[in-house]
Every structure is written in structure tokens, then in C-alpha cells.
C-alpha positions in Angstrom: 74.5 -248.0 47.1 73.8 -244.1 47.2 72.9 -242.7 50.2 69.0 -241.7 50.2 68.3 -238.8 53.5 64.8 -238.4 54.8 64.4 -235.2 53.5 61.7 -232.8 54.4 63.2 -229.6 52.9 60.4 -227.4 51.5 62.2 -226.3 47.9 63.7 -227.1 46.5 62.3 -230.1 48.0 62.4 -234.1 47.2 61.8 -235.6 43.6 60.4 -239.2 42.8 63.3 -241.5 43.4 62.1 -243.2 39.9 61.9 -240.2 38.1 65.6 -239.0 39.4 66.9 -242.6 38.3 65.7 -241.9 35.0 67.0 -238.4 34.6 70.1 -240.6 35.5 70.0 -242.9 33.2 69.4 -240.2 30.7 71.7 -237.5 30.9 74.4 -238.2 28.6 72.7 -239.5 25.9 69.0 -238.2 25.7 67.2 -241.0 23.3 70.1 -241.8 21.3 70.8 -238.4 20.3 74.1 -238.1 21.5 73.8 -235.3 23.7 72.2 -234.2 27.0 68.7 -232.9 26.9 70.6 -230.0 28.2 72.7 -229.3 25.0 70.0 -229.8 22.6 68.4 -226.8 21.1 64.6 -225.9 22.2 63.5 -226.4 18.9 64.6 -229.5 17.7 62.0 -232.4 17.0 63.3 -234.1 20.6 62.6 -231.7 22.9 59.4 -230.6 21.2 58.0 -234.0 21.9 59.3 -233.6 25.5 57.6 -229.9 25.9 54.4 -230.6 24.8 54.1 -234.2 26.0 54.5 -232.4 29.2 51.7 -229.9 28.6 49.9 -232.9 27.4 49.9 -235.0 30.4 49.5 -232.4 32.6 46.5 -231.5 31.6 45.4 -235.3 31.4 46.2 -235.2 35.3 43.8 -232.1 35.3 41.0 -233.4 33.3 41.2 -230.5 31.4 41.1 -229.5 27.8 41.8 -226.8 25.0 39.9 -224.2 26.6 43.4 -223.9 29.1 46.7 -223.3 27.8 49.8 -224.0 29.9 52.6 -222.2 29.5 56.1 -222.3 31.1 58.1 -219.7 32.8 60.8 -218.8 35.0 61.3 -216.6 37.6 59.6 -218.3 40.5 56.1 -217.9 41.5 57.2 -214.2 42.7 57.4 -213.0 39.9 53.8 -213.9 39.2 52.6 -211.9 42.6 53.3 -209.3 39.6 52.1 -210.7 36.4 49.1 -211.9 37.2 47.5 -208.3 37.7 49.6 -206.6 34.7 47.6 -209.4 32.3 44.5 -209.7 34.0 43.9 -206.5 35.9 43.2 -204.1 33.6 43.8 -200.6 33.5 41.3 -199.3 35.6 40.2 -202.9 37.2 41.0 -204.0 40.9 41.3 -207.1 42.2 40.7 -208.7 45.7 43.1 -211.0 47.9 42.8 -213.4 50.4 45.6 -212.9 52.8 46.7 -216.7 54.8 50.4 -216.8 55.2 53.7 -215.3 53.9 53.5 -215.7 50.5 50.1 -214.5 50.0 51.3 -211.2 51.8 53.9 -211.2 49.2 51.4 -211.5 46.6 49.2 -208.9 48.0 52.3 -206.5 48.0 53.1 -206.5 44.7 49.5 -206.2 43.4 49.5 -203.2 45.5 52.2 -202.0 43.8 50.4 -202.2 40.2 47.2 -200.8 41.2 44.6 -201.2 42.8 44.7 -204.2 45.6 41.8 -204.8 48.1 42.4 -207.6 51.4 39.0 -209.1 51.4 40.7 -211.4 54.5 43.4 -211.8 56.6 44.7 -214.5 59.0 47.3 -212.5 60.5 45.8 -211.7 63.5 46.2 -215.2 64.8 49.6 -216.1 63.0 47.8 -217.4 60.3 46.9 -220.5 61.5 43.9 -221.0 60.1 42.1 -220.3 56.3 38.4 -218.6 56.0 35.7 -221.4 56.3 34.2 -222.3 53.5 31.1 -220.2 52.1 32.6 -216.9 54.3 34.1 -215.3 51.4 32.3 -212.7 49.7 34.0 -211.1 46.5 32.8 -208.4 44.7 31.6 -209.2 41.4 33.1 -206.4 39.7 36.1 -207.2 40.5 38.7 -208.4 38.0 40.1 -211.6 40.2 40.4 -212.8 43.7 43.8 -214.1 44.4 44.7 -216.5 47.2 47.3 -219.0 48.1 46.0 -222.6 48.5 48.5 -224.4 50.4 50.4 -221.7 52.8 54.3 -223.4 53.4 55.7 -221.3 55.8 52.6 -221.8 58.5 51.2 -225.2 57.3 47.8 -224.5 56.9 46.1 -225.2 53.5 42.3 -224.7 51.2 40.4 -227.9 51.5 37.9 -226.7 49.6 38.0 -224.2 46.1 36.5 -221.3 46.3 33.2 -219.8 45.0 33.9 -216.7 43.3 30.9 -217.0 41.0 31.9 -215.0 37.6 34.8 -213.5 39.1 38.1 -215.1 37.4 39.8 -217.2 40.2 43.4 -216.7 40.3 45.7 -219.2 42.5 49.4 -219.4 43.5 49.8 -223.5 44.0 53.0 -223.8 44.4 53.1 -226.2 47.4 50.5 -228.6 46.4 50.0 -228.2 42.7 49.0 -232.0 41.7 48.8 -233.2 45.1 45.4 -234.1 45.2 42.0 -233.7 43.1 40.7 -230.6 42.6 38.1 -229.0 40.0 40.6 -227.3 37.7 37.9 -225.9 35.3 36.6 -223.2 38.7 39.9 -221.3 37.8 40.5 -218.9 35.6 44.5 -218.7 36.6 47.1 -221.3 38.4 51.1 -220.8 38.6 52.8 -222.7 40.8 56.8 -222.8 41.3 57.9 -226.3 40.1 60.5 -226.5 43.2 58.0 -227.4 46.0 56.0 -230.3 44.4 56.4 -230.6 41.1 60.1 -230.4 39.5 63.4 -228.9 40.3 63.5 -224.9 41.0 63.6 -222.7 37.7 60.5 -223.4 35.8 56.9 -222.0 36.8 53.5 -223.9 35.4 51.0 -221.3 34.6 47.7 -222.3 33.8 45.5 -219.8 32.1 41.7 -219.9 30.7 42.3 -219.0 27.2 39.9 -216.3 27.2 41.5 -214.7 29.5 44.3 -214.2 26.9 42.7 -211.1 25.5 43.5 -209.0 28.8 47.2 -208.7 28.2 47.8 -205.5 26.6 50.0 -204.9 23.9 51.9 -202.2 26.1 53.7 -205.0 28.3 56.8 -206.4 27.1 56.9 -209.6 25.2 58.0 -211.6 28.4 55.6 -210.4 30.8 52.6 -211.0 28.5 51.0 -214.1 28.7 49.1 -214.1 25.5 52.7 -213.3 23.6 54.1 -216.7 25.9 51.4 -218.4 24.7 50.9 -218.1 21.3 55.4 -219.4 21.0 53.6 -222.0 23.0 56.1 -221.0 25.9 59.2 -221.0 23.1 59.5 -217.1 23.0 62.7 -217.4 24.4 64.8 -220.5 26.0 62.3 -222.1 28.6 63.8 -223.8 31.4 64.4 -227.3 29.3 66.0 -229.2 31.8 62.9 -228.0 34.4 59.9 -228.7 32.1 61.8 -232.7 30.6 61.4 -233.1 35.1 58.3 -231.7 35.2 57.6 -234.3 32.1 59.0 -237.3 34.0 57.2 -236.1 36.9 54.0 -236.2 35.9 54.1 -239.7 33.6 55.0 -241.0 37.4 51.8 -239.4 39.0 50.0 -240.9 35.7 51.4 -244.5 37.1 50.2 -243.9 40.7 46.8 -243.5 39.7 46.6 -240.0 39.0 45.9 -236.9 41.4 43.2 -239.4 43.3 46.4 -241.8 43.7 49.3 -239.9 45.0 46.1 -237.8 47.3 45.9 -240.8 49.4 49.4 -241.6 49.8 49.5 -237.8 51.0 46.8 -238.4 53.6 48.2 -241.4 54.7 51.5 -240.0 55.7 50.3 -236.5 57.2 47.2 -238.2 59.5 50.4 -240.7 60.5 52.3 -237.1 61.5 49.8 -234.9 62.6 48.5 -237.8 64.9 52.0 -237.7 66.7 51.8 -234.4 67.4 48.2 -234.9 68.8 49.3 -237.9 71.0 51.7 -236.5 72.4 50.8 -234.5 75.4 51.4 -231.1 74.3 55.2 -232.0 73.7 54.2 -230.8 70.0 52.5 -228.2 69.7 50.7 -227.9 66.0 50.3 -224.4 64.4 47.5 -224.8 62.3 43.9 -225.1 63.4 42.9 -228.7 62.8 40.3 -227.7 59.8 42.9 -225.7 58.1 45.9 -228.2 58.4 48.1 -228.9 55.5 48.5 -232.1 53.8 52.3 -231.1 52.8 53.5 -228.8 55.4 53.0 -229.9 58.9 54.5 -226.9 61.5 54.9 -227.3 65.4 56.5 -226.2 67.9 58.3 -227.7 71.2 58.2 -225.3 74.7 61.3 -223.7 74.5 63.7 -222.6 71.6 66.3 -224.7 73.2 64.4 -227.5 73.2 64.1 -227.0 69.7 67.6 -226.7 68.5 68.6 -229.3 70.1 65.8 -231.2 68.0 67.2 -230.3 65.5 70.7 -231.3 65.9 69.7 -234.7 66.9 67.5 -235.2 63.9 70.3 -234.5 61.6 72.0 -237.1 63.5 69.2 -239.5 62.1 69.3 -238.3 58.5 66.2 -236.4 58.7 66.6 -233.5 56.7 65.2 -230.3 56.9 62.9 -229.7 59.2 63.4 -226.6 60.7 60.6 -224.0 60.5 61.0 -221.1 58.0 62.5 -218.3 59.6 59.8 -215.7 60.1 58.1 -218.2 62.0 60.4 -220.7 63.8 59.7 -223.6 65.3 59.6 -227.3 62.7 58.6 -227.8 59.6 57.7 -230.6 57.9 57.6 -230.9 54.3 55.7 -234.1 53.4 54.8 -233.5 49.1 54.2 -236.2 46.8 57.7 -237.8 46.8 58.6 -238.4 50.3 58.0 -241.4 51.3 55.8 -243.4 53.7 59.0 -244.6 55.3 60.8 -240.9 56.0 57.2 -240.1 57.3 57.6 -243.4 60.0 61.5 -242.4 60.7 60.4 -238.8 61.7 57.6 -240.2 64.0 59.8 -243.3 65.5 62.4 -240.1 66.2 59.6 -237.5 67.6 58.5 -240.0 70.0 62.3 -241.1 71.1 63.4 -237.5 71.7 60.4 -237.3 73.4 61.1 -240.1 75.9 64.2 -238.4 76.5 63.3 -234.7 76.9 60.0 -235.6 78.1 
């Protein structure tokens, strides 16, 4: 038998063991044609099936319809922290940012570097542990979108609630829990989210777009940076990520079989209240980063008392095939990465081990 780790890495991050047995099963010869979905050219009649079955059941998963297009991209969800104001900006526009964790200041950079950017709120005063309560953010209506992040990775603190932007086009990076649970897709005028977190392997973005929000791309911006040019190739302008958007595919038939977003959401909150509520028990052994209102639902953060302490976590955890966890590097500490396909199980291994180290370091 393979050897299966618990692994909490946060992307590229874990796949559905059903859908990677598949994958498997189907790399040499892709149904009966001989060849690798790999090898096979973009736009023959096998992979179209696969691309827009895809697009198909993704949107099923959204309970949305043709008044969203979803194209597919590379280039990570940085590169969007660019696109999305060069399409939807406008010349003279601005556009306003909430500003919860790393990426989101990465976003907020490169806007800044397009035009005109405006922080409407910031968490960084407090390490970004927490998200704006609901009904606090104010956005002006003239502006061309708000932008935030709605699950932050790096300090583990996440949007339970969408945002009320009233006309304003809402724009979102989901990249970390992008089909993780329910949401009301139709509120959004733009989603991108990396597939390598959540969703897929890493090289392929899913960007979701309002369709008449096509009409702001100019014709000035090249053919790849426009997402009404991507669009209308319905995302065949050039090579997409094949391999990325046939897992993507697979992915979400298997979301599909769970019941849909409703389905795999409370799997999700079954295995972070089972973390989250080690950490609370604990004594202040673990110490949780996020403010309880604001925690994440796929990245749980905490810290131990001393950086030692923590390393040598670490070390032993990799002794017990947990896989990982330690906190991105800005921030430090433990991180751990609990998205649709880890399992129950790896989420009772990392507990039964928290609470052992903790009898012995205690």
C-alpha cells in the first residue's frame, strides 16, 4: 500500500484521495484515446468536453447561471492583485480595499501600482487577527469595486459573512476557501481564486466574472490580460493549464457527490471546531491567533510560549507523519491547513499528538 501523510501544507495543499486515484487510473490512457490528457491538444473533442464540463459543474456547485462566465488562467492569484483593476478600474475610476492579512496587502500593492487604491480598513494594527464585523464597512458608491480577501491563509482568520457593497461591483480573491462552504455567488461581481489551496493542483486560476462586467476591459490591454478577449476563446486564447482545469473537473464532480458546497461545509466545521477546541482546552499551551469571530474554517494558526518550544513541535510532528504545519514565515508560529480534502482522521492524529506533546512539555 502507498504511504498517505497527514498533510496540512497550505498549497499546494492536499487533493481528494478519490479524485487522485482517478487521475491515476487515467493518465496513460485518457478514455481510450491513447494518450495522456496531457498530450492531447486543447482543441480536440475530449478535452473540450473536459473544459467545459468543468465550467459546467462549477457553476452547478454555485447555483449560478449564464449571467457569469468562468474563465481559466494561470499565473496564480497574484497576478490577479493586477488584473482585476486594469479590467475593471477604469481609466479615471478608483477602487477601495479591505486590508486582513498578507495577501490582501499584496493585493492592495499592486492596485496601487495601477492607479488609484484607497484602504477603506486595515487589520494590521493587531496582526490581523481579526476581519471588520459585519455591517461596519462603508464603501463609497462611486467607487469602481471593493476588493477583499475572504479567507486570510497566512493568519487564519476568515469572512463569515459577504459583504454589502450595495451597487458597487464586489471583487474577491478566494483562493483558500473557494467551494468550501455556501455562499451567495450572485452578491459578486468578480471571484479568482488560485486552484492550489482548495481546489486543484497549482497552475490554473478560476475567475469568475459577471458578464456585464466584460465591457470594462479596454481594447488597449493585451489579449492576455483582458478578460473579455479570455472570455469570448472561452479561456482557449492560448494553451490553458489542461492538466489543472481536467483536476479542477474531477474535483468538483467529487464535491457534487458529497452533497455539494452544503456537504463538504460541514465536514469542514466538523474538523476545525474538533481543532480549534484543542487549542481552547488546553490551558494556554496553544495560543490561537485569530479572534474567535473571525477564525478560519481552513487555516487554524497558534502559537506555543517560546520559539523553541515550537521547533521542537515541529520536529516531533514530522516524526508522526503530520505534515506541514509550520506557520508561514512572516508570521511564525503553526499552521494548520484543514481544506476540503483532509480528512477527519489527520484532523484526530494532529489533536491525539497536540495533547501528547503537551503532556510532555506541559
Amino acid at each position: 500500500m502507498v504511504k498517505r501523510i497527514h498533510n496540512f501544507n497550505a498549497g499546494p495543499a492536499a487533493l481528494p484521495l478519490p479524485v487522485l486515484e482517478q487521475v491515476q487510473k487515467e493518465l496513460l490512457d485518457f478514455q481510450g484515446s491513447g494518450m495522456s490528457i496531457m498530450e492531447m491538444s486543447h482543441r480536440s473533442k475530449v478535452y473540450d468536453a473536459v473544459h467545459n464540463e468543468t465550467i459546467a459543474n462549477i457553476k452547478k456547485l454555485l447555483g449560478i447561471g449564464d449571467e457569469y462566465s468562468i474563465i481559466f488562467m494561470g499565473g496564480g492569484a497574484r497576478s490577479q492583485f493586477a488584473l482585476a483593476p486594469m479590467n475593471l478600474r477604469g481609466k479615471d475610476g478608483f477602487a477601495q480595499y479591505a486590508i486582513t492579512g498578507n495577501w490582501a496587502e499584496g493585493a492592495f500593492k499592486e492596485g496601487k501600482k495601477l492607479g488609484d487604491a484607497r484602504e477603506i480598513f486595515s487589520s494590521a494594527a493587531s496582526k490581523h487577527d481579526h476581519v471588520p464585523e459585519e455591517g461596519t464597512i462603508k464603501v463609497d458608491p462611486n467607487a469602481a469595486f471593493f476588493h477583499y480577501t475572504s479567507n486570510n491563509t497566512v493568519e487564519g482568520t476568515q469572512w463569515h459573512y459577504v459583504p454589502d457593497t450595495g451597487s458597487v461591483p464586489l471583487v474577491c480573491d478566494m483562493s483558500s476557501d473557494f467551494l468550501s462552504r455556501p455562499f451567495a455567488a450572485n452578491r459578486f461581481g468578480l471571484i479568482y481564486a488560485g486552484a492550489q489551496k482548495n481546489i486543484g493542483p497549482a497552475g490554473a486560476v478560476v475567475v469568475i466574472i459577471r458578464k456585464d462586467l466584460l465591457a470594462r476591459s479596454s481594447d488597449n490591454l493585451p489579449d492576455m490580460f483582458s478578460y473579455a478577449k479570455i472570455e469570448k476563446q472561452n479561456s482557449l486564447l492560448n494553451t490553458p493549464p489542461v492538466f489543472a482545469i481536467y483536476i479542477i473537473g474531477l474535483v468538483a464532480k467529487y464535491l457534487l457527490g458529497l452533497g455539494g458546497l452544503a456537504g463538504i461545509e460541514q465536514r469542514n466545521k466538523e474538523k476545525a471546531n474538533l481543532l480549534y477546541n484543542a487549542i481552547d482546552e488546553s490551558g494556554g499551551f496553544y495560543k490561537p491567533h485569530a479572534q474567535k469571530n473571525s477564525r478560519s474554517l481552513m487555516n487554524v494558526t497558534f502559537r506555543l510560549g517560546a520559539t523553541e518550544l515550537e521547533e521542537k513541535f515541529i520536529a516531533a510532528s514530522k516524526q508522526a507523519d503530520i505534515e506541514g504545519i509550520k506557520g508561514h514565515r512572516s508570521v511564525g508560529g503553526m499552521r494548520a491547513s484543514i481544506y476540503n480534502a483532509v480528512s477527519l482522521d489527520s484532523v484526530k492524529a494532529l489533536v491525539d499528538f497536540m495533547s501528547e506533546f503537551k503532556k510532555q512539555n506541559g
